[in-house]
C-alpha positions in Angstrom: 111.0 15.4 -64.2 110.3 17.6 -67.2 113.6 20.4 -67.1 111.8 24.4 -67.5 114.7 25.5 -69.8 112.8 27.9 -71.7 110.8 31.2 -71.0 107.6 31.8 -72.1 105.3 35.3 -72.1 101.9 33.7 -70.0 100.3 37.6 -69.4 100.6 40.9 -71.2 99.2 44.3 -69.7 99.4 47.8 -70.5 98.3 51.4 -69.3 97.7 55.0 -70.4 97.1 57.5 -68.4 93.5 59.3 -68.4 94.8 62.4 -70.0 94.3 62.3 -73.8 95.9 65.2 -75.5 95.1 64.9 -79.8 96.9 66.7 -81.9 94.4 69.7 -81.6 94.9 70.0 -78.2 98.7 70.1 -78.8 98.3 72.5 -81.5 96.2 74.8 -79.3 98.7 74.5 -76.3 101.2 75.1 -78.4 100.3 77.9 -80.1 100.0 79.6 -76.3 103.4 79.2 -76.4 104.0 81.1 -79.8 105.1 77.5 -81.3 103.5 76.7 -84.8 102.6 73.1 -85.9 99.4 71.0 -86.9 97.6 68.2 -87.4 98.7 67.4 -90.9 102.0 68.0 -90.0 102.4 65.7 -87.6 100.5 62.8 -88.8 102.1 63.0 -92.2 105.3 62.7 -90.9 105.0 60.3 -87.7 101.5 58.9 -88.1 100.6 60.1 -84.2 97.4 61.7 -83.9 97.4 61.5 -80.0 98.8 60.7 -76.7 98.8 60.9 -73.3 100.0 62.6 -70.4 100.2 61.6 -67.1 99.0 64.0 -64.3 101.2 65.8 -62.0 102.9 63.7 -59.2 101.9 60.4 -61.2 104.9 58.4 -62.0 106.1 55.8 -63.4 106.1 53.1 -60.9 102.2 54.2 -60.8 101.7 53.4 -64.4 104.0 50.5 -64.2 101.3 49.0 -61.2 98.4 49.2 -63.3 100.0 47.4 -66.3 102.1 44.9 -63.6 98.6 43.8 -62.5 97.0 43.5 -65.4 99.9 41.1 -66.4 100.1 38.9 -63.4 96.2 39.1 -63.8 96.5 37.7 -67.3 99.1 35.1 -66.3 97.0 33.8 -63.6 99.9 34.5 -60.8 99.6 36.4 -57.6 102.3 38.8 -56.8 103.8 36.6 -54.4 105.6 34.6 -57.0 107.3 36.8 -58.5 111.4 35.5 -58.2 112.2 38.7 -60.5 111.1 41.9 -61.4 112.8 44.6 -64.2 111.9 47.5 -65.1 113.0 49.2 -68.4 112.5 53.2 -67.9 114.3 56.4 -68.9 112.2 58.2 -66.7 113.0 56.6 -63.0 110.7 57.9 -60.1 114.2 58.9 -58.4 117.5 58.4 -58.8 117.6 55.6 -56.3 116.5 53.8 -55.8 115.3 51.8 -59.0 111.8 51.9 -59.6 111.9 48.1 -59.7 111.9 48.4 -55.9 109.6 51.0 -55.5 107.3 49.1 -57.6 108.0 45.9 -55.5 106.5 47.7 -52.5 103.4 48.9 -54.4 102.9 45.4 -55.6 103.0 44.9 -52.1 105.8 42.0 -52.3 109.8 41.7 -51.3 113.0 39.4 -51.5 113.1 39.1 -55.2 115.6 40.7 -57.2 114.0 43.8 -58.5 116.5 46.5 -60.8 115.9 49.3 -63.9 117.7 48.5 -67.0 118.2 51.9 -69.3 118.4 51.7 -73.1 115.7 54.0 -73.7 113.2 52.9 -76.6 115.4 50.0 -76.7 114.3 49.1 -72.9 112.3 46.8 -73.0 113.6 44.4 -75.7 116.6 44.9 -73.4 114.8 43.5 -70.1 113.1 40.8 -71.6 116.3 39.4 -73.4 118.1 39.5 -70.2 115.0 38.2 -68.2 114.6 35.4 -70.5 118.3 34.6 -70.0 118.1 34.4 -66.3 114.9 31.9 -66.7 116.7 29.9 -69.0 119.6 30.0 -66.4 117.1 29.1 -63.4 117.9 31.6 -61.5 114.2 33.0 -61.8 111.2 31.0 -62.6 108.9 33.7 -62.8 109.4 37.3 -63.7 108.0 40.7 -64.4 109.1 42.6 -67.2 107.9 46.4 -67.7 108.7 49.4 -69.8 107.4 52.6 -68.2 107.8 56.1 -69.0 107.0 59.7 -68.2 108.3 61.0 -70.8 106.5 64.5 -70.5 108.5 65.4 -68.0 110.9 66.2 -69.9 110.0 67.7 -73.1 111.1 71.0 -74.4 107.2 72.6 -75.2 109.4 75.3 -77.3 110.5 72.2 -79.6 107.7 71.0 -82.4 110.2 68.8 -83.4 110.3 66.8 -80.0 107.8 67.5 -78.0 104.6 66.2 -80.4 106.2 62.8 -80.5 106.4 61.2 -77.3 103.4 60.3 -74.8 103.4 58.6 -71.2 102.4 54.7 -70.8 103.4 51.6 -69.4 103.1 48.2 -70.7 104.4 44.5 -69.3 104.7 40.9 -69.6 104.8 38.1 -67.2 107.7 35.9 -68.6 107.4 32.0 -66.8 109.8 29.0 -66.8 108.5 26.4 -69.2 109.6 23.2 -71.1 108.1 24.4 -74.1 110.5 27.3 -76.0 108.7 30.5 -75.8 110.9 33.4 -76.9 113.4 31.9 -79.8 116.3 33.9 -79.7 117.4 37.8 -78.9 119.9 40.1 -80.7 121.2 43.1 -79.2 123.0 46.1 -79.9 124.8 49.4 -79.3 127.0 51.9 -80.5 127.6 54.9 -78.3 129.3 57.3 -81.3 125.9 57.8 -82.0 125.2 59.3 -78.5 124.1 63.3 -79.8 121.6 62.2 -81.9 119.1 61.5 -79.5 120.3 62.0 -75.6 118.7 63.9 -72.0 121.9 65.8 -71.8 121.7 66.8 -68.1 122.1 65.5 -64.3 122.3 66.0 -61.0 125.0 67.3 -59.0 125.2 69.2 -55.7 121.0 69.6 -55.3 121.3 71.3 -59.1 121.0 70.1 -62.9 124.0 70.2 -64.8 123.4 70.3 -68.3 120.0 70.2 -70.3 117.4 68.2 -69.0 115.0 68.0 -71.8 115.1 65.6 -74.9 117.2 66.5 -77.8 116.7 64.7 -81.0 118.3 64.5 -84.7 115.4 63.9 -86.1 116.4 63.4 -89.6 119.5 61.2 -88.4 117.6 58.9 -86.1 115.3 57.8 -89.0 118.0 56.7 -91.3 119.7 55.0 -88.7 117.3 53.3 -87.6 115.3 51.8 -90.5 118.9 50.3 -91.2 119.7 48.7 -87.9 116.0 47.5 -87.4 116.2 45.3 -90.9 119.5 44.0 -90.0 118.6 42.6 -86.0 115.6 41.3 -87.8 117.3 38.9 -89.8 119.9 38.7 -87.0 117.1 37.1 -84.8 115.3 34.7 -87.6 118.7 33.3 -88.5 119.8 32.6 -84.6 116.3 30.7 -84.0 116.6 29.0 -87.4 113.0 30.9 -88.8 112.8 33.1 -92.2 111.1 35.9 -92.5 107.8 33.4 -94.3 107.3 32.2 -90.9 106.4 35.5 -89.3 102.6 35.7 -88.2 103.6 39.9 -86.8 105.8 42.7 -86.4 105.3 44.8 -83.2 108.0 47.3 -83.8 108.8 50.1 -80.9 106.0 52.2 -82.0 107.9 56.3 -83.0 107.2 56.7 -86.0 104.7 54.5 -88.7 107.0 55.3 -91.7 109.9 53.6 -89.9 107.5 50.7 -88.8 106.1 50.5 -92.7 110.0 50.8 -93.6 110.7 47.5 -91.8 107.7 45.2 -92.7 108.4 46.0 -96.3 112.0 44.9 -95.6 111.1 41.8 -94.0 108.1 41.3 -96.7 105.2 41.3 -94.5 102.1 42.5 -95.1 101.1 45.6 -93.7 98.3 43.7 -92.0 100.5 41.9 -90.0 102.2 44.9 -88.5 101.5 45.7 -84.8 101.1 49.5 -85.0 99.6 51.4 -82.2 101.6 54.7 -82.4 98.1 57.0 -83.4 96.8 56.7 -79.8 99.6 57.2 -77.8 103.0 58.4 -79.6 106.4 57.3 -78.8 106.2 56.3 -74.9 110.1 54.7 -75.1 110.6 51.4 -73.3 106.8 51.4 -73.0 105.5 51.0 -76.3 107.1 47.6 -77.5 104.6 46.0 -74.5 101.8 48.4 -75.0 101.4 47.3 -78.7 102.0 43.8 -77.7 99.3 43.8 -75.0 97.0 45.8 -77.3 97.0 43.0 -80.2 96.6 40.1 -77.4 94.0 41.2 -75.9 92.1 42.4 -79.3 92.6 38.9 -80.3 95.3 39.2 -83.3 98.0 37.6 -81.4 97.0 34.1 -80.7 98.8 31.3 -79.0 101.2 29.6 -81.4 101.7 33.0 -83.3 105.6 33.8 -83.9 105.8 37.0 -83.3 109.0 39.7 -83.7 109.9 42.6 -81.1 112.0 45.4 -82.0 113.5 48.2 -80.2 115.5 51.4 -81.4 116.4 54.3 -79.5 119.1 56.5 -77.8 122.8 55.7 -76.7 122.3 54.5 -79.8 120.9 51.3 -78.7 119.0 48.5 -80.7 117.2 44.7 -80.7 114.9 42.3 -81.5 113.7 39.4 -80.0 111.9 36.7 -81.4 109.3 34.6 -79.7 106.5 31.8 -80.4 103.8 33.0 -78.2 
């Protein structure tokens, strides 16, 4: 009997919400609110020229759904075979329980393990690192993987800074047991004196936030730290699964900001061609985008079977990682 000691990605899927909001329409609502910015601004400096919102009392389990099902969809699996499900959000429907399990129940399924794992932008390199290593382990033969995010729930609208950069999406892989080695190796990483810099500095106590419950960002000090970190999991990654950076076919960075994303190919000498970047349409969505981009050059036919292909994450706590895979 052939042993399945390696995970494999067999489905990607990915969802936006309806409501498109370009850079006009953030300009105009912004200026409503006496805050200045504009187009050129913003696309000069992130490379975002739109994203999307979802509608009141959608959340993100409900985006989570639509890209779960276009993922199990894409893998050829039903529901029903799921033996694990994680979802990476900094943006939970509640505070319990996890929106793992309320999205078990929309995907109309129970008994598997089902949990969120939080490192923000970092999410969903997170999840899939740790679902591969449960595969590997047996202990799940067949898992979900999503990054989902509302993130407009809690932007400060009286911040250009912030509030321009993030969007709402979900995105999500179906990871499967196989013989053949699918994702190569991982590399993960985190250093909490780095917590200010970007942080949600509130909570809940006593039927009342404590604290500030809308995004704070260092703008300035998130960039430099992370175009350092990114270059260095990268080559963390290639030399754990024995690659260089020659044998890279893409780059699908977590999508915040293109000169970051340009930062890092150039680093790792790769054509700007073979960088994954989706970050015009829909912005920073957090633990979202790393699978939104991912599903995006699938199912537009860039990724191919056979293609090695790099994932990175950066974001709060301050959290970072790559993963490395032959898809």
């Amino acid at each position: 009997m052939t042993s399945l000691c390696h995970a494999r990605i067999a489905g990607t899927g990915s969802f936006l919400p309806p409501r498109r909001l370009t850079n006009g329409d953030m300009v105009a609502m912004l200026a409503r609110r006496g805050v200045e910015t504009s187009d050129q601004w913003i696309v000069e400096r992130t490379g975002i020229r739109a994203r999307h919102f979802a509608d009141t009392g959608v959340t993100s389990s409900d985006l989570a759904l639509q890209a779960a099902q276009q993922a199990l969809e894409a893998a050829g699996r039903r529901a029903e075979e799921l033996d694990l499900i994680i979802v990476a959000t900094s943006t939970p429907d509640m505070v319990f329980p996890s929106t793992a399990c309320i999205l078990q129940r929309k995907l109309g399924v129970h008994g598997c393990p089902a949990f969120d794992l939080q490192a923000v932008c970092s999410g969903f390199v997170y999840a899939l690192a740790v679902a591969d290593s449960m595969v590997r382990a047996g202990s799940a033969r067949c898992a979900l993987v999503v990054g989902a995010e509302v993130f407009s729930r809690i932007l400060d609208f009286d911040d250009r800074t912030t509030c321009v950069l993030f969007g709402d999406g979900a995105g999500a892989v179906v990871l499967e047991a196989s013989p053949v080695p699918g994702i190569l190796a991982s590399e993960l990483h985190a250093d909490g004196r780095h917590l200010e810099i970007l942080c949600t500095p509130g909570t809940v106590s006593g039927g009342r936030v404590l604290g500030d419950p809308l995004l704070k960002m260092d703008g300035p000090a998130v960039f430099k730290l992370a175009v350092g970190v990114l270059e260095s999991a990268a080559r963390a990654v290639l030399a754990k699964a024995g690659r260089t950076e020659a044998d890279l076919d893409w780059l699908v960075p977590h999508q915040a900001n293109i000169r970051i994303m340009h930062s890092t190919a150039r680093k790792l000498r790769l054509p700007a061609d073979k960088l994954v970047a989706t970050v015009a349409e829909h912005g920073n969505t957090s633990a979202a985008s790393v699978p939104l981009a991912l599903d995006v050059a699938v199912r537009s036919g860039r990724i191919r079977r056979g293609d090695t292909v790099m994932l990175e994450g950066v974001g709060g706590g301050f959290t970072w990682g790559a993963v490395l895979l032959d898809y």
